[in-house]
Structure formats: C-alpha cells, structure tokens
N, C-alpha and C positions, 0 to 999 in steps of 0.2 A: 461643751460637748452636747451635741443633738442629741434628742430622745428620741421613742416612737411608742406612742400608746396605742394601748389596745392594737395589737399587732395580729392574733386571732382575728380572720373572718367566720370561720367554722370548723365545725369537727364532723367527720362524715365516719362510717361503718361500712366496709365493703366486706359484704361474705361470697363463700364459692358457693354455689347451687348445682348439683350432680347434672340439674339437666338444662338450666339458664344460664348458668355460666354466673361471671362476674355481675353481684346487685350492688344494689346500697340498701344497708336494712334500717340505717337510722342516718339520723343530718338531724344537726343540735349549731344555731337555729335552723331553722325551717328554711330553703333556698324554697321553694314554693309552697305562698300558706297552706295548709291543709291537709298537704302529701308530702310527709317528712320521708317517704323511701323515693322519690321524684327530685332529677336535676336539672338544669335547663338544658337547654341545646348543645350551648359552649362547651359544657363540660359534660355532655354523655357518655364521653370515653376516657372517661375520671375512673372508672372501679378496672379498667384494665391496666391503667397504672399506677394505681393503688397494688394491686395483686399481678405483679409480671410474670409475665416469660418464665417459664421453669421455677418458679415461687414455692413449689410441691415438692423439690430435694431439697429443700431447707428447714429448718427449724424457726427460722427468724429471719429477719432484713429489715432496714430502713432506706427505703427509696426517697428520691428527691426529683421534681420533675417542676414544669412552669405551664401555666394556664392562661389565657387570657382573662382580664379582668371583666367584670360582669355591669358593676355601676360604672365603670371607668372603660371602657373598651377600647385606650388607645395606650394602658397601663398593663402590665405582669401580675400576676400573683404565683404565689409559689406553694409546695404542695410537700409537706414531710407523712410520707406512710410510715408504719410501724405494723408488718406483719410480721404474723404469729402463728404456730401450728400444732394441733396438742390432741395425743388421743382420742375419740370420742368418750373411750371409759372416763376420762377425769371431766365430763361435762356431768353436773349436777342435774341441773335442767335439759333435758332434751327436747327433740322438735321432731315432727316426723319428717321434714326434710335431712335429717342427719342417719345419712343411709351409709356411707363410708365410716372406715377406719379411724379416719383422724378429719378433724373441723380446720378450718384456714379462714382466718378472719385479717382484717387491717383496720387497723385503725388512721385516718388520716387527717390531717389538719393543713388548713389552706388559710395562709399568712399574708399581709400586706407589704411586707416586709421580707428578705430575702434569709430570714433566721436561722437555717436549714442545722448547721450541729448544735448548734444553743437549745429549739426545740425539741432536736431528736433525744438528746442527752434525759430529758424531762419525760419524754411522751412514752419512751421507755419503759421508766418504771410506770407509767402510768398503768398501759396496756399487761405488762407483766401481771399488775396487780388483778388487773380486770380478769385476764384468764383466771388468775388463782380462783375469783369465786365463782365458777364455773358455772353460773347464769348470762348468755350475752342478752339476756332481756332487763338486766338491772343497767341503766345508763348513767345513773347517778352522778357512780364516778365521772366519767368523762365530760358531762356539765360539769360538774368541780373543777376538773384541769382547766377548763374552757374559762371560766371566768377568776383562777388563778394564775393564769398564764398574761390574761387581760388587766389585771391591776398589779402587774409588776412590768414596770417601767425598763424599757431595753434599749439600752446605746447604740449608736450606729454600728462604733468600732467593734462589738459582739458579733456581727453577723459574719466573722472570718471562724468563729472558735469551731472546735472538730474538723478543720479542711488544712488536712498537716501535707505544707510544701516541701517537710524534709522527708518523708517518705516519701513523695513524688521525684525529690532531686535524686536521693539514694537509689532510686529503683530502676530510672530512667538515664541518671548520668546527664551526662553532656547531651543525648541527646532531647533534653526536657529543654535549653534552649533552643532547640530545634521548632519543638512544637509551641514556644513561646514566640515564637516568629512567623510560626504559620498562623495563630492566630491573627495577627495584622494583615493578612492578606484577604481577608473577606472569603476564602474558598470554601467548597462543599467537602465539608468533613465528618467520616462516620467515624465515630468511637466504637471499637466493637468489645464485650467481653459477659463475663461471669462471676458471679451472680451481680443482679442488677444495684443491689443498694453499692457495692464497692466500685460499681460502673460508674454510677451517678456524682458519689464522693468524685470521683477521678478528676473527671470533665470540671466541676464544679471548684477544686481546688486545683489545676491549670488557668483557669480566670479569673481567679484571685491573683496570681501570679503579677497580673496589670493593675497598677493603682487604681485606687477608688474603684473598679470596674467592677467588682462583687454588688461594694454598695452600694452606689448608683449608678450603674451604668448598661441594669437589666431592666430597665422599665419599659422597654419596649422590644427584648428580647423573645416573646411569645406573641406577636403584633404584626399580621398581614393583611392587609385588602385582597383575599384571594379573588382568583377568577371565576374559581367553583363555589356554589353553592352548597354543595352534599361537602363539600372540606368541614375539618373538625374544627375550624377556627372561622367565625362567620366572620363577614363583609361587617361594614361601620353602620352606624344605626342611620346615616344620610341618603344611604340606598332603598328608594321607595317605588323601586319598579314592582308592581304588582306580579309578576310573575317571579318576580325572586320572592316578594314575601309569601304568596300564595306556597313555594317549595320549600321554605324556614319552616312554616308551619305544619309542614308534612311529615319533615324531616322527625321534628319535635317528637310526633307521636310513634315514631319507628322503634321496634326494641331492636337494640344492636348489641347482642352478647359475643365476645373474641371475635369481631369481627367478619363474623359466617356469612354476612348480608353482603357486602360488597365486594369484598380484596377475591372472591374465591371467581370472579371475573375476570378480575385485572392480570392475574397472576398466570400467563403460558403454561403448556404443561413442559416446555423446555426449563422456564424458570424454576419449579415446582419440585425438577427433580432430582438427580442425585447430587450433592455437592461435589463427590469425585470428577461427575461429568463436567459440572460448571468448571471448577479449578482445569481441566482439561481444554474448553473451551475458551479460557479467558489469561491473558500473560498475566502474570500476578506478578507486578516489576516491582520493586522495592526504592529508595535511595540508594543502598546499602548494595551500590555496586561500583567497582571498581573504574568501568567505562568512564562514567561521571567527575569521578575525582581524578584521573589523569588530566583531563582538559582542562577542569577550572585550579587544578594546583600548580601545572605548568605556568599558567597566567600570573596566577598569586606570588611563586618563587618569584617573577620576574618583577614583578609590580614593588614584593619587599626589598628586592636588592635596590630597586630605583627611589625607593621612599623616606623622607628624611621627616623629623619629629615637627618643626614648627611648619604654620599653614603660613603659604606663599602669599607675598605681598597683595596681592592684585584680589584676593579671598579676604583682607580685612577689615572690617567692616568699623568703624567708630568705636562701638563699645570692646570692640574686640583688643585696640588698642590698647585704651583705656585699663584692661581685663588685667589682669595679675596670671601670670605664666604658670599654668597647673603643671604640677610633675607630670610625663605619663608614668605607666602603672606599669612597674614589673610583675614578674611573674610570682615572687616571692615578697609582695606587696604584703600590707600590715592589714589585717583586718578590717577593720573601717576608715580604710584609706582610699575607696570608692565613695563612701556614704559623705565622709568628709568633704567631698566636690560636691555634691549635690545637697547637702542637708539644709542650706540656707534660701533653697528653693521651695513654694508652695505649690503641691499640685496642681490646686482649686486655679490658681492664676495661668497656669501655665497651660490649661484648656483640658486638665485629664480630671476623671476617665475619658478617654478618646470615644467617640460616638464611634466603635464596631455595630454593636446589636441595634443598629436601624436601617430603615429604609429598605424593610426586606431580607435583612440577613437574621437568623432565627438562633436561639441559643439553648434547647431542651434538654438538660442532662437526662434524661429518660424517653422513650418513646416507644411505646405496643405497636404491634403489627397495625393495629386501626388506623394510625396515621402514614403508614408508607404512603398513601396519593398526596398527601399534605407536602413529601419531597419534589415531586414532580410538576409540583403548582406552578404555572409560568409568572405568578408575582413573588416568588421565592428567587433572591437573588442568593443568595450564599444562606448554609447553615453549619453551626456545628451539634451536633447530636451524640446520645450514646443510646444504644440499643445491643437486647440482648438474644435478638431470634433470627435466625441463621437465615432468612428469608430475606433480611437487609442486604446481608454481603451477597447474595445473588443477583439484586436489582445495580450493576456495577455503573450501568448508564447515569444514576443519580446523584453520584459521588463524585470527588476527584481525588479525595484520598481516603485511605483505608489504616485505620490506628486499630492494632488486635493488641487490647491492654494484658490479655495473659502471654503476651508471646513475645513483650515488649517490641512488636515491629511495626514500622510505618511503609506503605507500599501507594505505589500513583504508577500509572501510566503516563503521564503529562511530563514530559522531557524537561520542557520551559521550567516546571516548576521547582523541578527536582536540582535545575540549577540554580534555580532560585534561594533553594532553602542549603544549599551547601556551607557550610562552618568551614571559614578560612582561618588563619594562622590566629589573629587576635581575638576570635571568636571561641575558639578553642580554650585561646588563655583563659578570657573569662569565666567559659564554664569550668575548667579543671579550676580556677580559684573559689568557685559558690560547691561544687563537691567537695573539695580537699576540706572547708570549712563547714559545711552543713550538717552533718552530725555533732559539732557544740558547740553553734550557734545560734540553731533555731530557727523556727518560722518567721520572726519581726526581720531581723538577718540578712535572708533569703530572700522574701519580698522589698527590703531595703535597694540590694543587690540589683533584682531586676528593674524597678522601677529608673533605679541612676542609670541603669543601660539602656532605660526607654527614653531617659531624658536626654543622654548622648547624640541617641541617633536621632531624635527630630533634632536637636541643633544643627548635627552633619547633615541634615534634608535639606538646610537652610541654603546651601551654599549652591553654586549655578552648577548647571548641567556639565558633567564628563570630571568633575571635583575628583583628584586621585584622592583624597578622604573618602568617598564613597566606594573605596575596595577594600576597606578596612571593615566593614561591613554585606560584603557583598554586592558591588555594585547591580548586577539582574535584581537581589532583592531589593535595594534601596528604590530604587525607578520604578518596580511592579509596586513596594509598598504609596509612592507618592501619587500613583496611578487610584487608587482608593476613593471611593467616595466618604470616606472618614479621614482622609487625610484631608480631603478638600476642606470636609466642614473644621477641622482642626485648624488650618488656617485663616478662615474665616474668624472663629472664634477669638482667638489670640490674636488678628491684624499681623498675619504672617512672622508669629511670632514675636512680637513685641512685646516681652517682657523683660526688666532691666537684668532679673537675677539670671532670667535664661539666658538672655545675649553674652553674657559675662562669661558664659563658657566658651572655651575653646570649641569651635567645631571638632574634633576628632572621635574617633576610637580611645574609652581611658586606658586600653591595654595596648597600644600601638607600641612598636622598638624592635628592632633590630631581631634578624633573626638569628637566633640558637641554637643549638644542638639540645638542649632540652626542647624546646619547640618541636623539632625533628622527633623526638622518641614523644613526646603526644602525638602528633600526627600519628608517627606509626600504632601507637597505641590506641586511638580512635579508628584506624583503619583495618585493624586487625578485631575488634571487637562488635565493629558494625556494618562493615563490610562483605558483601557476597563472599567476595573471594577470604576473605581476610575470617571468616567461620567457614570455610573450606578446607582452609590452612589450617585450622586448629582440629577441624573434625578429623582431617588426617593426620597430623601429628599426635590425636589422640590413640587413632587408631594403630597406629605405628606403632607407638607406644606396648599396646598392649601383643600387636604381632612380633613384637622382639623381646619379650615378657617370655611368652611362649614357643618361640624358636631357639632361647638360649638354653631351655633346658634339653633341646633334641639335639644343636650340634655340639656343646660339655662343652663350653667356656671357647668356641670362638671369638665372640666377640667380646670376650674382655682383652682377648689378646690384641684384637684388630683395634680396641681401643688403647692400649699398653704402646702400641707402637706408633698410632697416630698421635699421644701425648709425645712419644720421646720427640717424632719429628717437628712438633710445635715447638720442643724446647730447643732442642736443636736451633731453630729461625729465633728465637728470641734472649739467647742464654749467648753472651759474646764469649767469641773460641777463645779457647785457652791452647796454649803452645804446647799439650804435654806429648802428644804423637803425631806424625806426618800422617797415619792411618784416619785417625778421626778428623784431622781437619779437609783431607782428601775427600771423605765419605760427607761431611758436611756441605761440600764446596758441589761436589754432586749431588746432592739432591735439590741444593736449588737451584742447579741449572737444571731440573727437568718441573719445576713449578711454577710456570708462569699462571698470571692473575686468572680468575674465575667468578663464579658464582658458588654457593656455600649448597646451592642443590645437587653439586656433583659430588659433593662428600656425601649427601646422605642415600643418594641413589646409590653411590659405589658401595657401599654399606651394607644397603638392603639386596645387592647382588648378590654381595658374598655371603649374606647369610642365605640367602636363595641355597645359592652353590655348593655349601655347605650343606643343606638340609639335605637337595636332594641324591649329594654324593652317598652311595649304599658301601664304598671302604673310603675308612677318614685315611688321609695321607700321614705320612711320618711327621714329628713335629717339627724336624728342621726343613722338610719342604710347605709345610705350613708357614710355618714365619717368613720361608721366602719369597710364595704368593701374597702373603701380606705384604710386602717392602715390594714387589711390584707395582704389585697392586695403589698402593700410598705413592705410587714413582709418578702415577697419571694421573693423581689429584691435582686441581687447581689451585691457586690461593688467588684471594681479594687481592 
C-alpha cells in the first residue's frame, strides 16, 4: 500500500473585507518571502474560492476546488476550505475593519494530494476551535494542524473517505448511470447548485464513481496552455515571448477582488438580466422527454427480440475461445455475482484510470464567477465544473449540458447527445440492481459495480464496427465514446487491449437476456419518473386527485356510486357465469357486446365528466335515474 508524505503544501486565511472584498490575511508557509498576505499569479483567485457565492446564508461550509500546481505547473493541487461565520459580539479581539454584524473567515488548505474528506474531517475541528478563541490574530493553532497533518502518513486508498456514492445512487437513481456515462464523453459540463461545499462534494464523489480516477487520474485535471494571457491559469514556464511576460507581470500586481476588474465587460446587459427573461429566451430541453425514447426504444424492442446470449462465431477472438462461458446476469442476480467476473482483473494493467482529465478537458469541482472567461478559452477542450452563481447558467453558449443538482435534472440542447446518453433495456437492469442494493451495501459495493460495467464495455469496444453487442450499451454512445481522445490513449496504453485476464471476458453486456415483463414495468417506471411527459402524468394525476377529493363532497357520493358500478362491471368480465337466471346472463352477455378494446384514458375522462356533470347540475336527479346514467354511461367505456 503507497503512502504520501507531507501531503500539506499550505494553509492560507481568507477574510471578507466590507470594502476589498475577498483577502488572504495569512499563508503559513510563506508563498512569497516576506508578504505572507501575498499569492502568486496562479492562484489570485484562490480567496474567491475559498469564500464562494452566497457563503453569507450560511453558518459553515467546506468547499473543495483544484488549482494549478506552482513548482510543478504541468500537475493539480487541490484546495479544502473550511468557512466559518460567527457574530462580531463573540470576537475577543477586534479590528477596525470589523464594521458588520458577523465576521466570515475560511480557513484553507492546499494538498499535493487529492485528500479532500480525510482533511475536511480534521480541518474542521480545527477552525471550530480557532473561532472559539475569538483572536484570528493568534495563528498558532493552525501552524499546529499544518505540521500535524504533515507527519501523519496517508494511504492512497484514503483519498475516497467522505465522498458517499450511496447518497449520490439513492438520490439520483438510475439516472446517476446516466451521468456516469456522460462522463466518458469528454463534453462541456456545468454542475449547477447550492450551497457550494455540497456542490463540490457532488461532482467530486461522481468521479470517484471511475476507478483509480479520484486517485490518480486528476493530475492534470486543473492543466491548460491557454490562449489568454489575463486567464486565471498561466501558460507553461517555456513561453518566453516578451510580450506575454512583460502582461504576467502586470497582471501579478493587479488587485482583483469578486471579480469587478474584468467580467463587468464580458458580461451583455442581455446576459446580466433577468433570469425569467433568459429562461424565455433560451429552449431549456431536458432528456427527460418522451420524443427521444420513442425512437431509440422502437429500435431497442427490435434489436432484443433479434438478440441471442452467445457472441457470434466470426466476433471470437483466441482467448475468447479459450475463456470459460460467464453466466449472463439476471435481473435477480446475487450480489456479487457482477464483482465475481471481474475481480480477478487488475485495473493498474488494464490501463484505468482512463486519461479523461487531459489534453484540455478540465475537472474543477468549484468555480467563482472570476473564472467564467477560463470556459470560453479556445484551448479548453471539454470540462466538468460546479458552480454556484446564477450567472454560469446564463452564459448557455459555453456548456452542453446543464446538471441542476437541487432539482435533480439534467437538460442539453444537443439531440445527438441526448441519444447518446439513452438507458436501454440492459442498462436499466443494471442500475435498478446497484439501487435496489445500495442502501446495504455501501460505497466499496457501488464502486465495485461501476468499475465491472466499465470493464464490460471496453471489452464490447474491442469487437469490429456495426457489433449487435454494442446495442447492449447503446450503440450512438459506444462509437461517440471510442470517438475520445482518452479512448485512443487507452488503447495505446494497453496495445488495444492486450491483457490476458481482460480478453478472457466475454465481450458483452453482464446484464444481457431476454426480455420480460419485469423489464417492461422498469421501463415504464424510468419513464414515468424521468420523463417530460411521464411528470406531467403524475402532476396530473396528482392533481386529479385532489379535484375529486373536493368534488365528492359537492355532488354526496356520486362517485362512489359510479365506482360501485364500474367494480360490478369488472366482475361481471372476470367472474365466470353462473347458470342461476336467464336475466343475468342476458345482461352480462350485453354489456360486452357494447365493450370493445380501448385505452384506460377513456375511463378516467368519462369519470371526470361525470363528475363535471354532476357538480354542475343545480337538481340532483332521482336515484334510480342516477344509476341509470351511470350503466349508460359504463355502456360506452372501452376495455384494453
């Protein structure tokens, strides 16, 4: 088991200033001798996310965000705040800049290492304690932590603790393999939500999700050669144009507090203004619409009825021979009867973490309005981001997809992609078997799960172009994922693949087979839950609900009656006659000749007429002409 010493590069102090905004009032060591409230370049817009967005409704937060490295400039570091907010009365020591109410300080610490809940856990009580002594001019303590935190030795495998995947599976559902798949796509992704430190967690514990990808696989996640100069991430130290250095150096001595110096240009006053307007302006398309999943489930119905479990002669490859016939995976598979196919495989060999965060694709679980131009940089090839200032979701030209984590919804304009990221039949299974289990089984579990479904589908990438195994996964996604400049390096890596324990798998989907009628009520039940139309249907049926709540007390038990009768007539169609009168089996024999097949929405409309009709009759009829508009009425029902 790898270690990592001294994982601390420093501890920095960022306060709020009534009229500077976000400073640094201390740095323990020194980032420049002499001026411990002074940062470099790289990191001048370090104290705005230290202290984010909307930081001032809260009592506390722990943000987490990534930086470029300073001796290392082609490496990450990473950045655990710990704000805090606390009366002015409970400060001992005052200052004559403490002209408000209450004081907002953070405490932050920037790591070599990706430690993010390991030191938040720690830094915590740190700061707690700091407030208590209500001097921020005693720094003692936080030297203490600083070289506490440095002689205790930390494992790799730590850098996952606090980033809980079953909250993310619980909360997100099925569609958390959604966004587990949008990550392999390299696309420009904003995470949008509130408050920042539970933003930051989010994004940060979705890429854990990918093997090893937490722990090594962000070292060059925070890593651009931009085009700009004024960008908050400089160019490589090999760039010796005098006129770029001559504008480094300028830049250096610039004060930029919440960014008042430059965005208040960039920014239209179309941009600027009302969010109702934008939203008016702009389609706000989602997945989660119905169009989409007619087209690609027509496909899929026909693809499973044609699809048989073993891969076709001409697709087998030597080792595949050789290979031992994995079950596939029912739907009521055994717990780790996934992990069991895959556990005798090493990632490390198998070429994972997969290079996502390079070559210009960006990974920031945090980001202040300071770096909005940082999206629009023309050496920014893809990012994923979270941000929490309502000024992101207006900039729509810079994204391609939009995650609003309090609203759990995912929305794009981009058709292609939106079929891309479609969940077909075996896709489904999967996720409804990592939900049904992920309340106790845990986060190792979870990420077990996903990892063996990442190791499935580059097997199935292996196989030649138009492969009916690649609808088992989506065929638009499989082809835009192999389309990747991390897929390419992926197969470089591993010599397309060549390793013996990977070959030895079956290319397939492990959840491939036959489809069911449980299959069919997922569908339905992913379509109904995520679905435009399918929260339409429920907002109305909600609705309904509550209008027939309050219409039964205005027309005095109509419709128990109208339901009294449409039970008998159910039992009637399903109760076989009994020889005791010619009357009842006459009366039976009529009514279903007048029921031919239907849709189940002419029952509830005919329903909601009658109680219409009802409500707004001013003399309620006799009861025996009641019952016999009812048995009309029930006469022009349809049945399935």
């Amino acid at each position: 088991m790898s270690f990592i010493n001294d994982p601390v590069l420093n501890i920095i102090v960022v306060g709020f200033h009534h009229k500077k905004g976000c400073q640094v009032e201390h740095c323990y060591p020194e980032l420049i001798p002499g001026k411990p409230c002074e940062l470099p370049a790289a990191w001048r817009h370090l104290p705005a996310l230290a202290l984010p967005d909307g930081s001032h409704n809260y009592l506390s937060d722990t943000i987490f965000f990534n930086l470029p490295g300073l001796t290392e400039p082609t490496h990450t570091v990473y950045g655990i705040s710990c704000f805090r907010q606390i009366p002015v009365e409970q400060v001992v020591q005052k200052t004559e800049d403490m002209t408000r109410s209450s004081v907002q300080k953070s405490v932050c610490v920037v790591c070599r290492a990706p430690l993010f809940g390991r030191i938040a856990v720690k830094m915590e009580l740190v700061v707690r304690a700091w407030f208590l002594q209500g001097d921020f001019s005693q720094t003692k303590l936080l030297e203490d932590a600083y070289n506490h935190l440095n002689n205790c030795p930390v494992q790799i495998d730590q850098t996952l603790e606090g980033l809980s995947v079953q909250k993310l599976v619980e909360s997100w559902k099925h569609k958390a393999l959604l966004l587990f798949k949008l990550l392999l796509l390299r696309r420009k992704v904003l995470i949008y939500g509130s408050p920042a430190g539970s933003l930051s967690s989010a994004l940060l514990t979705l890429i854990s999700l990918l093997p090893h990808c937490l722990e090594s696989g962000l070292s060059l996640a925070a890593n651009v050669i931009l085009s700009r100069p004024l960008s908050p991430i400089p160019a490589e130290v090999e760039c010796k144009s005098d006129d770029v250095i001559e504008t480094t150096v300028l830049t250096q001595n610039e004060a930029y507090f919440n960014g008042n110096s430059q965005l208040d240009e960039e920014l239209s006053p179309k941009e600027t203004g009302n969010m109702m307007e934008e939203k008016d302006r702009i389609s706000r398309q989602s997945f989660d619409e119905t169009l989409l999943t007619d087209v690609v489930d027509r496909q899929e119905l026909s693809a499973v009825r044609e699809k048989c479990h073993s891969i076709g002669e001409k697709y087998k490859s030597k080792s595949i021979v050789e290979a031992q016939q994995s079950p596939t995976m029912a739907r009521d598979m055994s717990v780790d009867g996934l992990y069991n196919l895959t556990g005798q495989i090493d990632y490390a060999d198998c070429g994972l973490p997969l290079p996502l965060f390079e070559d210009g694709y960006l990974c920031l679980p945090y980001l202040s309005l300071q770096y909005l131009d940082l999206l629009s940089d023309s050496a920014v090839q893809g990012f994923i981001v979270g941000a929490s200032n309502v000024l992101f979701k207006q900039k729509r030209q810079l994204f391609d997809v939009l995650v609003e984590l309090n609203e759990m919804r995912i929305e794009t304009g981009d058709m292609a992609l939106r079929r891309q990221l479609t969940l077909g039949t075996e896709d489904l299974r999967f996720a409804d078997h990592v939900v049904r289990h992920a309340s106790t089984q845990g986060d190792t579990w979870i990420r077990d799960q996903f990892a063996s479904y990442l190791i499935y589908l580059l097997r199935t990438s292996l196989l030649p172009e138009g492969s009916r195994e690649f609808d088992s996964y989506n065929a638009q996604f499989l082809n835009a994922f192999k389309s990747t400049p991390a897929y390419q390096k992926w197969l470089k890596t591993t010599n397309d693949g060549d390793v013996q324990a990977f070959m030895n798998l079956i290319p397939m989907h492990p959840f491939s087979g036959q489809l069911s009628v449980a299959d069919m009520k997922l569908k339905f039940a992913h379509t109904m839950s995520t679905t435009e139309g399918g929260r339409k249907v429920t907002a109305a049926v909600a609705t309904t609900g509550r209008a027939v709540a309050t219409t039964s007390r205005a027309v005095g038990g109509a419709l128990s009656q109208a339901r009294g009768a449409l039970s008998g007539w159910w039992s009637a169609l399903t109760t076989p006659a009994t020889p005791t009168t010619n009357a009842t089996n006459s009366e039976t024999s009529s009514l279903d000749e007048k029921l031919p097949a239907s849709d189940a929405e002419d029952i509830v409309e005919q329903l909601e007429d009658d109680n219409r009709n009802e409500t707004l009759a001013t003399n309620p009829d006799p009861p025996d002409k009641l019952m016999e508009s009812n048995t009309n009425a029930i006469g022009k029902i349809r049945v399935i």
